[in-house]
C-alpha positions in Angstrom: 89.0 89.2 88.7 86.1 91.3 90.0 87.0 95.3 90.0 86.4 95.0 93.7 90.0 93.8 93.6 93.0 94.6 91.1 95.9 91.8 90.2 99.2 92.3 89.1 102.1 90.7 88.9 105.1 92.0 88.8 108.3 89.6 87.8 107.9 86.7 90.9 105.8 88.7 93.2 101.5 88.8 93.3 100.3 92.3 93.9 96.8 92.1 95.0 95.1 95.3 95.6 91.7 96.2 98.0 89.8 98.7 95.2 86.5 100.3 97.6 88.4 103.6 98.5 85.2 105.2 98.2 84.1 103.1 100.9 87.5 102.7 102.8 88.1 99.3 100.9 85.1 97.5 103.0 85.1 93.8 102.0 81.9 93.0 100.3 81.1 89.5 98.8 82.6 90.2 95.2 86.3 91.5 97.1 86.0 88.0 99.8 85.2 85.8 96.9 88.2 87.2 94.6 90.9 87.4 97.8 89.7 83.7 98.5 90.3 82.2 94.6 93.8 84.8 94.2 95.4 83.8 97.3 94.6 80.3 96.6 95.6 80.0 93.2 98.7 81.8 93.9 99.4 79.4 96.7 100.7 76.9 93.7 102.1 78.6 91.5 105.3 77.8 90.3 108.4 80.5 90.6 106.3 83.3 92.6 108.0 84.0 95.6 105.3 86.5 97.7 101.9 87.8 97.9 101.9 91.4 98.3 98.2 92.7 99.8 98.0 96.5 99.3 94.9 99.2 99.1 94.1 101.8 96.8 93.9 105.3 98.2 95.7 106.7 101.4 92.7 106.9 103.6 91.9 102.8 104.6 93.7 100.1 104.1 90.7 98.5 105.2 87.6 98.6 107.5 86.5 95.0 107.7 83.2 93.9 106.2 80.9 96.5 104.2 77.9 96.5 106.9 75.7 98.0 104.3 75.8 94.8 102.7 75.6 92.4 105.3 72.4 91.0 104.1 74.1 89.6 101.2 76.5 87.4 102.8 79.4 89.5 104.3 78.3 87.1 107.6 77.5 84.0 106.0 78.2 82.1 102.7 76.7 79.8 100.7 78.3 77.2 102.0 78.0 78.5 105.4 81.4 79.9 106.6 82.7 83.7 107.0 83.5 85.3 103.8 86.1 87.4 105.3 87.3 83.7 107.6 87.2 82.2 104.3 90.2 84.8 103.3 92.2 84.3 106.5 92.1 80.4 105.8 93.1 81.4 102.5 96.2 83.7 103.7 97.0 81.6 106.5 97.3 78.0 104.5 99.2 79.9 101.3 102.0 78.2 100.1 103.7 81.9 99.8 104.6 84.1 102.1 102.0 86.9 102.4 102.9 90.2 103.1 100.5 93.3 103.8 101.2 96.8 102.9 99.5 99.0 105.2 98.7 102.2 103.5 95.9 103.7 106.0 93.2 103.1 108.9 92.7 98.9 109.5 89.2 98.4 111.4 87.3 95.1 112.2 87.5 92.2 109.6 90.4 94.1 108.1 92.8 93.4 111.5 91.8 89.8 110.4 93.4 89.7 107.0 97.1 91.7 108.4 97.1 89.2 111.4 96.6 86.4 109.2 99.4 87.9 107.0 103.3 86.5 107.5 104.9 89.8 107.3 103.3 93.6 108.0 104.5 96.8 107.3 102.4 100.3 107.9 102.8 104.0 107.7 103.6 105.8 110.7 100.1 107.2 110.5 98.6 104.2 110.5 95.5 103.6 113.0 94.2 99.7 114.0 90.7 99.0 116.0 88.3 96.9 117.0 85.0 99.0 116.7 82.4 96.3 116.6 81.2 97.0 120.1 79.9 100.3 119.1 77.7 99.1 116.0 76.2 95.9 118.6 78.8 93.4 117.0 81.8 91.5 118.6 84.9 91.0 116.9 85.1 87.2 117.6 86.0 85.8 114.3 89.0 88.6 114.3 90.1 87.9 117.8 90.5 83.9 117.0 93.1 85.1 115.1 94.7 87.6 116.5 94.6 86.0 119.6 98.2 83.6 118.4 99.3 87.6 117.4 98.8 90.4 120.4 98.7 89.8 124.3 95.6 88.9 125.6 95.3 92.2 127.8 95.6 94.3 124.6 93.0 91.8 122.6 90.2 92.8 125.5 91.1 96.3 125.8 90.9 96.7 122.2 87.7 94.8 121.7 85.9 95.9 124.6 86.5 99.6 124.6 86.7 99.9 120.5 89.3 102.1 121.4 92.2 102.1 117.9 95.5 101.9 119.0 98.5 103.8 116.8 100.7 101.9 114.7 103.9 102.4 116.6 101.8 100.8 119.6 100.7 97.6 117.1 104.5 97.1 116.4 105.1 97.7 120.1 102.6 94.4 120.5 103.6 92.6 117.8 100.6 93.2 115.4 103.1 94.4 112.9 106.5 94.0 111.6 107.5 97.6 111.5 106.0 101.0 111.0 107.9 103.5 109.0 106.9 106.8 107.7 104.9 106.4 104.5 107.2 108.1 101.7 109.3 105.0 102.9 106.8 102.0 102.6 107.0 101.1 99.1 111.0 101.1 99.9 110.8 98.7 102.7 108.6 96.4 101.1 111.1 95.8 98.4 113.6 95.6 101.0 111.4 92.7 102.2 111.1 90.7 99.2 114.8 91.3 97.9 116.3 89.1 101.4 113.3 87.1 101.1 114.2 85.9 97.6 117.7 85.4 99.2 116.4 81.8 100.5 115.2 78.7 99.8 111.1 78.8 98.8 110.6 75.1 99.5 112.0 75.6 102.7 110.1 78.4 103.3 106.9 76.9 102.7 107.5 73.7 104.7 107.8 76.0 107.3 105.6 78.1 107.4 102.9 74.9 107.2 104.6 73.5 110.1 104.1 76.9 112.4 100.8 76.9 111.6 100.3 73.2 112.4 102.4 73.7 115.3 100.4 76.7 116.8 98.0 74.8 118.2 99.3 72.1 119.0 101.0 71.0 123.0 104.9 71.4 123.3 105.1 67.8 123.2 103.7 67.1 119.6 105.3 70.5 118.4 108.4 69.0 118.9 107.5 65.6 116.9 106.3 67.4 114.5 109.7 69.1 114.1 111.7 66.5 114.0 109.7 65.2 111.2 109.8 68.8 109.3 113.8 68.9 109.7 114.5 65.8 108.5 112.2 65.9 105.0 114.0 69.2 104.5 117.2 68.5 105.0 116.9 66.1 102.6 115.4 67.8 99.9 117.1 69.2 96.6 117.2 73.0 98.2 119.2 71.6 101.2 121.9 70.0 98.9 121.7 73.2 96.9 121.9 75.0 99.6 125.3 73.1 101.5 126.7 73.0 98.2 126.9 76.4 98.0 128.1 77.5 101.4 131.0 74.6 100.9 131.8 76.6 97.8 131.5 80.2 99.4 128.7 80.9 96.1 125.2 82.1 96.6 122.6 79.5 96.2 120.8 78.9 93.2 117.0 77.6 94.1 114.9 75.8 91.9 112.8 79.1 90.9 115.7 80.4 89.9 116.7 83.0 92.1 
């Protein structure tokens, strides 16, 4: 793991933390390439329940791509895609849920990585922006995302005017989950991951697979592609599990053992 970005686990839950606070935890290649292979390998791995994505420092959570380094790659990969794109596929097709912990200012490339995220939680002091226009840049790999995340009027007003916007206004437009004063973050994230180990993981990632595949997708064929989701669920292990122990007033015991 490169220094660029520090792993821990702790019990069923990945911790994987931005480490540039000198720099306000800019991605550079070494930080992409690392997010990209974590997320990924964690997306498999049997009995963790979450991805946590955190930042060192109190400053940034993160400011997008490291621009002094743009001529090594931060725009284009070997293999031709978006380092930072690379990490929202990454986050986006996990088989966990993903959670960001917003510790500081989010900028650019960074707003990519918390939209991309299934669950987002910031300080109260907590800023988010869109400052490419002001460096001769557009923000138009971030805005593909974000555009299934904030209205459309706040996506233009935000990229066009590089204007940040405060995080009780990104909760407002459904950027975030929650903001809550920062002496309380590490609280609610806990919070977080104790309900979410509450339910059924296989269920969980069936389902988040299926939003994904259904975000794009016309009303029509979302609805097909329900049907199909509910009914290999319903028959699956965790569902037995699951009616089993509501018939028998017991919490449910999943296969990960929680």
């Amino acid at each position: 793991m490169a220094d660029e970005l520090l792993s821990e686990k702790r019990k069923d839950v990945l911790w994987l933390t931005l480490n540039r606070p000198d720099v306000h935890n800019a991605m550079n290649a070494a930080m992409t390439d690392a997010l990209t292979h974590a997320i990924r390998a964690a997306s498999d791995e049997a009995g963790l329940r979450a991805v946590v994505i955190a930042a060192a420092g109190d400053r940034s959570f993160c400011s997008g791509a490291d621009l002094k380094k743009s001529a090594g790659g931060m725009f284009l990969s070997r293999d031709g895609t978006n380092p930072i794109a690379d990490v929202i596929r990454a986050i986006e097709t996990c088989g966990k849920i993903v959670i960001a912990r917003i510790n500081g200012r989010v900028l650019a490339g960074g707003l990519g990585l918390v939209a991309a995220c299934d669950l987002a939680y910031a300080a109260d002091q907590t800023q988010f922006g869109l400052p490419e226009v002001r460096v001769g840049l557009f923000p138009a790999m971030v805005a593909a995302t974000l555009l299934a995340k904030i209205p459309l009027s706040r996506l233009h007003e935000m990229a066009y005017l590089g204007q940040p916007i405060t995080a009780a206004e990104a909760e407002r437009i459904g950027l975030i989950n929650r903001t809550v004063p920062s002496a309380e973050l590490d609280g609610v994230i806990e919070e977080v991951l104790s309900r979410l180990r509450q339910n059924a993981p296989g269920a969980i990632a069936a389902g988040k697979a299926a939003l994904l595949a259904m975000r794009d997708m016309p009303a029509s064929e979302r609805l097909a592609l329900a049907e199909s989701v509910i009914a290999k669920i319903s028959s699956s292990d965790e569902a037995r599990e699951g009616r089993d122990a509501f018939a028998g007033k017991r919490p449910p015991i999943w296969a990960d053992g929680s």
